[in-house]
N, C-alpha and C positions, 0 to 999 in steps of 0.2 A: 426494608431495613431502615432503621431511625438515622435520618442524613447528617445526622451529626456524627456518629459513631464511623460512619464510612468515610466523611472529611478526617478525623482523627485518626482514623487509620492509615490515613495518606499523608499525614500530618508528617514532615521531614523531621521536626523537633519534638516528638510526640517521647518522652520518657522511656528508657527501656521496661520499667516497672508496669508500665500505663500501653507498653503494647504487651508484656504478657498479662494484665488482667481482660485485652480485647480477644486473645486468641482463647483466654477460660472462656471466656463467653462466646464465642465464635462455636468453640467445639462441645459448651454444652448445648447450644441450640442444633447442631448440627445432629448429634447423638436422639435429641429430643423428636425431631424430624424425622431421622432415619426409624423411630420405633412406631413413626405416625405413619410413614409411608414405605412403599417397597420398592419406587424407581432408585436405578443410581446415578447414571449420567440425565436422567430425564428431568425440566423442571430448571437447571443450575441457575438460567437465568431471570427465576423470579424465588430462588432461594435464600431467603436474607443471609444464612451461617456461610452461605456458598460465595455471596457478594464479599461478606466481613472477612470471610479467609484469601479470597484473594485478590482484596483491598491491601490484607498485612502481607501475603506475600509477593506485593510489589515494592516493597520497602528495601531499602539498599544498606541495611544496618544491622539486619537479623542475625543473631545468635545460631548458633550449629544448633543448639535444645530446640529453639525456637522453630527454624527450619523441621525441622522434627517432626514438632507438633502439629504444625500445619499439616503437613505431608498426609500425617496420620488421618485429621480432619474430612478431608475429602477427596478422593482419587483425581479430580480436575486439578485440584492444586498441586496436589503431587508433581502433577503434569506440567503445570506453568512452572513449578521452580526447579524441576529437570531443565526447562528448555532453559531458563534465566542460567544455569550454572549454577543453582545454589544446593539444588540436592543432587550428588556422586555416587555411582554404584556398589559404592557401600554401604548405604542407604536404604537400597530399596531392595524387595523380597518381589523377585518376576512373578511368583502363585498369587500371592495379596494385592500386590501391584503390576498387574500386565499392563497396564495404559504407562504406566509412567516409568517404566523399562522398557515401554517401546518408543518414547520419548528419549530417552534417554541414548537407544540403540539408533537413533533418528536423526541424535546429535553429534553422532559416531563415540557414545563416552560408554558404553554398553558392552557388556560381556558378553564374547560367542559362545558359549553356553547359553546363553538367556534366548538365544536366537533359535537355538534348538532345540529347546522347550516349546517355544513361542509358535513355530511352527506345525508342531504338532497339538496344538490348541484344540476342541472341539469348537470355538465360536469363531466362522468365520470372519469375524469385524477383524480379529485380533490377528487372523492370517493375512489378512489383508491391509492393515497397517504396516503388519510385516514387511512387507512384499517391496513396500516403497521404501525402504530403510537402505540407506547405501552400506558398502563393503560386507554385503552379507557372506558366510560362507559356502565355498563353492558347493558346498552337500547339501545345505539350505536353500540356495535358489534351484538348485537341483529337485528338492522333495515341493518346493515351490509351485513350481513350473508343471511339477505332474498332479496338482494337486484339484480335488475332484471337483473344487467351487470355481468356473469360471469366473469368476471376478477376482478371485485373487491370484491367478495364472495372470489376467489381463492385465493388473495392476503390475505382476512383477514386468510386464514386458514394457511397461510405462519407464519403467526407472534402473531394470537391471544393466549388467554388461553387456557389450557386442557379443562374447561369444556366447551369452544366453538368448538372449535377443536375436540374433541371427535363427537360432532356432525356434524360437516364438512367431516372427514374421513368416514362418510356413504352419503355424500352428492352424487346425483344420476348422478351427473355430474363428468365423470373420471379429469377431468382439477384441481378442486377444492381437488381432492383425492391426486392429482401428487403433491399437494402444501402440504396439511397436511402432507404426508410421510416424509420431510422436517423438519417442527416443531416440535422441542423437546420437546415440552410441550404437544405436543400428548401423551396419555397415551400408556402405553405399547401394552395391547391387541389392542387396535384400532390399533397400527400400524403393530403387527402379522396377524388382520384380511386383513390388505393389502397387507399381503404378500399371505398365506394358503387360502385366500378366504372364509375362514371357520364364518357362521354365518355372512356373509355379502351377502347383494345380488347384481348382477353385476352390475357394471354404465349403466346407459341409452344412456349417449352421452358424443363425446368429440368434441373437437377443431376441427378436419378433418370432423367429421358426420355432423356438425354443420354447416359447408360450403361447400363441397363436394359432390355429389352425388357418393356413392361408390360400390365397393372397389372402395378405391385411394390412391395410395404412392405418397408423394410427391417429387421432386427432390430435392436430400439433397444441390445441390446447386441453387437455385430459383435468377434468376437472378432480380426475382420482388422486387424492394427494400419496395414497400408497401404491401408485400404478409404478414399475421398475422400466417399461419404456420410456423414450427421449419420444420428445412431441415430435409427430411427420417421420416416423418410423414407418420404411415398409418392408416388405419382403413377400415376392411372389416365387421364393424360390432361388433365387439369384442373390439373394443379403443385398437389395439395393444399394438400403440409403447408407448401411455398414462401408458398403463397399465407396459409394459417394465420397464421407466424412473420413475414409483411410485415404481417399485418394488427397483429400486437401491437406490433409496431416501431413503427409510425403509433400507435398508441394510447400508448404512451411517450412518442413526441419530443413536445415542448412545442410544436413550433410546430404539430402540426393542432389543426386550429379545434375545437373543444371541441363542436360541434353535431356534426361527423363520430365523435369518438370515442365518445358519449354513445347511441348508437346499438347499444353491444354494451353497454350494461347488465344487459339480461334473457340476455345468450348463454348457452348451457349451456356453454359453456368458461370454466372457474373463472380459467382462466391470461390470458384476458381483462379478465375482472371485475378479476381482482387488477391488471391493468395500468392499467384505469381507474379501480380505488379508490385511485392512489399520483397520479394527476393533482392540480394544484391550482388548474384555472379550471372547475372543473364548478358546476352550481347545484347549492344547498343541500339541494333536493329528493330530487337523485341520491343524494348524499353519504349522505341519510335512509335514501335504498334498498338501499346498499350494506352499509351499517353493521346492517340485518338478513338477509345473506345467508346461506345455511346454511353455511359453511364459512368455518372459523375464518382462514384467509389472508386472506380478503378484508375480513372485516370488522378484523382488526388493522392492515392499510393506513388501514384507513380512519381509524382509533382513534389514529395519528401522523401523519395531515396536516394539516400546519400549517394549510390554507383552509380549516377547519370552522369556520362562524360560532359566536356566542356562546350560541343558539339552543339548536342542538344540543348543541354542549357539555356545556351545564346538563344536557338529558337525557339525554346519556351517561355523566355526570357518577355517577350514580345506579345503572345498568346492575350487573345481576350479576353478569356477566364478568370476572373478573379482570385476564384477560390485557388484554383494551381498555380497563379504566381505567387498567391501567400505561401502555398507548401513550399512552393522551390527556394523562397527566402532563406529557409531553412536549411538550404543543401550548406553540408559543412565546408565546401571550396569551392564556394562561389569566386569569379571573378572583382574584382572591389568596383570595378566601373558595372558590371551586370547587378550587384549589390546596390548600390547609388539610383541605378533605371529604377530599380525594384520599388527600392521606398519613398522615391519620389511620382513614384506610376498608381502605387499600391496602398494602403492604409495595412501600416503591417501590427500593429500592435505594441503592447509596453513590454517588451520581453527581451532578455540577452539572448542575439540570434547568432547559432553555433559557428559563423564564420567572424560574426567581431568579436567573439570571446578567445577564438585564437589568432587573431592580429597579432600583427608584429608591433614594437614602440613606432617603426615609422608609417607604419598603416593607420594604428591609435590618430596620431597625430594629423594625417591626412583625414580621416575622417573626422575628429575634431575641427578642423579648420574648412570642411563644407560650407559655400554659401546655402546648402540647404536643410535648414531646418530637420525636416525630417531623418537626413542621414546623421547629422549632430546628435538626435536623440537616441539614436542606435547604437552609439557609442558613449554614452552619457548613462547607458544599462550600465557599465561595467564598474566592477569595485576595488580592482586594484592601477586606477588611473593616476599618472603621476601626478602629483601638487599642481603643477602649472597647469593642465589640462583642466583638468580635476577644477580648480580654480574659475578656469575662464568661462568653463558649462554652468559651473553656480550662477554666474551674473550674466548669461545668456539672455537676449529679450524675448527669446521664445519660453512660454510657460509651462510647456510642454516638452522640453531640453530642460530647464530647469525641476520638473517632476522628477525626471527620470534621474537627475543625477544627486538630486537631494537626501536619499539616506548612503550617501558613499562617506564611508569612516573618515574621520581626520576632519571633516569640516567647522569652522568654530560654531560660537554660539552666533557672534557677530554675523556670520554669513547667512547663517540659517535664518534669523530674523530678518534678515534682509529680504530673501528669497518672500516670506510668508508677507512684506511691508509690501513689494511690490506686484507680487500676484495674485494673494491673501488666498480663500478656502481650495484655490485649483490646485495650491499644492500642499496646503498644509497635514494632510493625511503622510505623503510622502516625508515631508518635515518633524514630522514626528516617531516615523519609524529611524529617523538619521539614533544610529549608536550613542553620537555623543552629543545629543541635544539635551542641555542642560535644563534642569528640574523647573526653574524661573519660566521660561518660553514654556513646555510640557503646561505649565496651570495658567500662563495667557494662552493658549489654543485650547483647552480644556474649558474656556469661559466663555469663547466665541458665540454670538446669537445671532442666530439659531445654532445651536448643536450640530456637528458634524460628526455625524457618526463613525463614518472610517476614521476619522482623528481618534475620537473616544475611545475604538480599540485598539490601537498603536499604542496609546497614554498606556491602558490600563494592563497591556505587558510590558512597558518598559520600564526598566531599574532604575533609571532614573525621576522617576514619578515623583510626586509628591503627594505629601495627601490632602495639601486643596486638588490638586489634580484630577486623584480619584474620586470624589466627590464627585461631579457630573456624569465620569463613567461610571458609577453605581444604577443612571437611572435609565442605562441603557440594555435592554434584555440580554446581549450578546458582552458587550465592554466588561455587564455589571457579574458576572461570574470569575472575570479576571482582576478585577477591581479589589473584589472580595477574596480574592488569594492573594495579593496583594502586600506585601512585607511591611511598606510602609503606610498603610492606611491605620486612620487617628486608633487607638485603643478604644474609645468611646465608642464611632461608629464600628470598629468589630465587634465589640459585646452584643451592639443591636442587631446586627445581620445576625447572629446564632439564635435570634428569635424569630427571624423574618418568616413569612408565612410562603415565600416563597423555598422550596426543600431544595432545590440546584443552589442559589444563592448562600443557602445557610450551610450546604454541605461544603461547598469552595471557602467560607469560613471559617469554618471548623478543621480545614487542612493548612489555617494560613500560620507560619512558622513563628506569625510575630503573636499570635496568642498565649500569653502566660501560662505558666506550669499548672499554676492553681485553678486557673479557668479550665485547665485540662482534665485536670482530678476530678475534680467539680463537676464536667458532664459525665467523666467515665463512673461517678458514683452514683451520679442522677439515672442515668440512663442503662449501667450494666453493672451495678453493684446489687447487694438485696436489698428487697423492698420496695423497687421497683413500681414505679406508679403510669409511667410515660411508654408503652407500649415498644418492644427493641424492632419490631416492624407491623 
């Protein structure tokens, strides 16, 4: 599609006039198309009518007509602006439009009639969409559930109620079992009977027995792109690997009972272990055992969940590991002195860590007033720090306290250039991203030589830009597409990015709001009126 036309269609200021002459053209391309070819959903994304339709229907300005039209244009769109809220079911015809009535029933805005049409579909895709739609009615997950496409029995037990799901989790088909262990609205015991076995009778068949004559493993990597096994599928009878991937599913969902899951502790299957080192109702014991298992996955679950008592903690606190004292930094109640060993033992990173973001003011403050460094910067993440604090981390002598607290709102202009006088490019990216870093400062760090490119792309989204500013970040591959969206970049150089021979650059362009009416007109005649000389893809 001509990248101008799809910049203009994202175009916030784009005329109401100038977006229904893009959706004529949208839909007579579309129409054109549809008599060339015979897929529907196949192809969308290298369909230019498909792109331009729903280009326009992400627009936040659209007319009910409008809406309409699109809808009309092409069933994915339908789809996107069901989900957006812009088309109601009053709107839509479930015969013509089953995708975007099942959108719509997806979003809970769908009429139970439409669900019981829906399910009596002949194309199973469309029972199977079904299937995942909440508050379906109870006669529809009912004809659901008996219904003859294992896949879409499997899927309802993905998403329906417990008291459906309770009955799915004995379904005789391991596939549909693999799905309930998954749903949390599985009741408890049914999902300990998929783990123990206990008071369940085995599945009859899965996926592999169903298409295979066996034993047969399958190759985990199947170069068949229409093969319907998962790679390393086997089944000698027994639904292995079916049975494997239910078992971890039930070790996951939060609602089995913690005695059932607690049970694959010692498994020789790491991918177990790891499923019950990310739980967080196990005892504290487990948690001990897991946190020395040989393999570094499991015991790094272990190392960020948040249900490790204070216990443990402290001796993990100490741990050689690198890698699991960086998780545990993470635990959200840490001790402030176990916090303090950590990041002064540890290289934790630039990031707001989920126990100083809930400090108290006199926590803030104690950790503001570290003699060290590194815990200073941890609390120098945060952005709602008071003035005085807020304050004294600006004019920190560490450069690295001072990064981190440099885009916190409220800071002046005067401070900010302070910051960038004294430590110049180590934190000027960060100086740049500050809210209220005025336009003046933005185009001196925008001039700096050599270029700094993380500066360049902070300039070229912030509002406060200017358009000497932007100018530099035009010549950056990455800056120069926001650059070019840009509200206040010169008029001049807008007109010539709508030439540029790069099509990213000219389509970010072409959607920028400060482009005039007439320049607007001007491409949508050049490019989608008659006469046409400039190919619309």
């Amino acid at each position: 599609m001509n990248p101008l036309l799809h910049g203009l269609a994202a175009n916030p200021a784009l005329p109401p006039e100038l977006v229904d002459r893009l959706i004529e053209l949208a839909l007579a391309v579309a129409v054109a198309r549809a008599g060339a070819e015979t897929g529907t959903e196949a192809g969308v994304d290298t369909d230019p009518a498909g792109e331009l339709l729903d280009a326009l229907a992400d627009r936040s300005d659209l007319r009910h007509d409008q809406v309409l039209s699109l809808a009309a244009g092409a069933e994915h769109t339908a789809v996107r602006l069901a989900r957006d809220g812009k088309l109601t079911a009053a709107d839509v015809d479930p015969v013509r439009q089953p995708l975007a009535a099942l959108a719509l029933l997806d979003e809970g805005a769908g009429r139970p009639e439409w669900a019981r049409l829906l399910a009596a579909d002949p194309d199973p895709r469309v029972r199977w969409r079904l299937a995942s739609c909440p508050g379906l009615p109870p006669d529809v997950a009912q004809t659901l559930a008996a219904d003859p496409d294992t896949g879409v029995v499997a899927e309802l037990a993905l998403w329906t109620t417990a008291a459906v799901t309770a009955l799915l989790a004995r379904h005789p088909h391991a596939e549909v079992r693999r799905e309930a262990a998954l749903n949390e609205a599985t009741p408890p015991a049914a999902l300990a009977a998929l783990i123990t076995g206990e008071g369940l009778a085995p599945a009859e068949s899965c996926l592999v027995c169903d298409l295979k004559e066996i034993p047969f493993t399958h190759h985990p990597y199947c170069p068949d792109a229409d093969c319907e096994l998962r790679g390393g599928a086997e089944c000698d009878g027994t639904h292995g690997s079916t049975v494997f991937e239910t078992w971890e599913r039930a070790v996951r969902n939060p609602a089995t009972p913690p005695e059932a899951a607690v049970t694959f502790v010692d498994h020789p299957s790491m991918i177990l272990r790891w499923a019950l080192a990310e739980r967080s109702d196990l005892p504290s014991h487990v948690y001990a055992r897991l946190a020395e298992d040989p393999l570094p996955g499991v015991w790094e679950a272990v190392a960020v969940n948040p249900a490790l008592d204070e216990e443990l903690v402290r001796a993990l606190a100490t741990d050689d590991r690198l890698v699991l004292r960086r998780g545990l930094a993470r635990h959200p109640r840490l001790p402030l002195d176990v916090l303090t060993l950590l990041a002064t033992t540890t290289r934790l990173g630039p990031e707001l860590l989920p126990r100083v973001a809930s400090a108290s003011p006199a926590e803030v403050a104690e950790l503001a007033g570290s003699p060290h460094a590194a815990v200073r910067m941890l609390v120098a993440h945060r952005r709602d720090l008071p003035p005085r604090v807020r304050d004294a981390l600006a004019a920190d002598p560490d450069a690295a306290v001072v990064k981190a607290v440099a885009p916190h709102p409220g800071l002046s202009g005067e401070q900010l250039r302070a910051m960038v006088a004294r430590h110049g490019v180590r934190v000027a990216s960060r100086v740049a991203a500050n809210p209220d870093a005025p336009g003046a400062l933005l185009t001196e760090l925008a001039r700096h030589e050599p270029p700094v490119r993380r500066t360049l792309r902070q300039i070229a989204a912030h509002p406060n830009a200017t358009a000497d500013a932007l100018l530099p970040a035009l010549a950056d591959a990455r800056a120069g597409l926001r650059a070019a969206a840009h509200p206040a970049l010169a008029p001049s150089v807008l007109l010539a990015l709508l030439e540029d021979p790069d099509e990213e650059r000219a389509e970010a362009a072409a959607s920028n709001p400060a482009l005039p009416p007439a320049v607007m007109e001007e491409l949508v005649a050049r490019y989608a009126g008659p006469g046409v000389t400039r190919p619309v893809s």
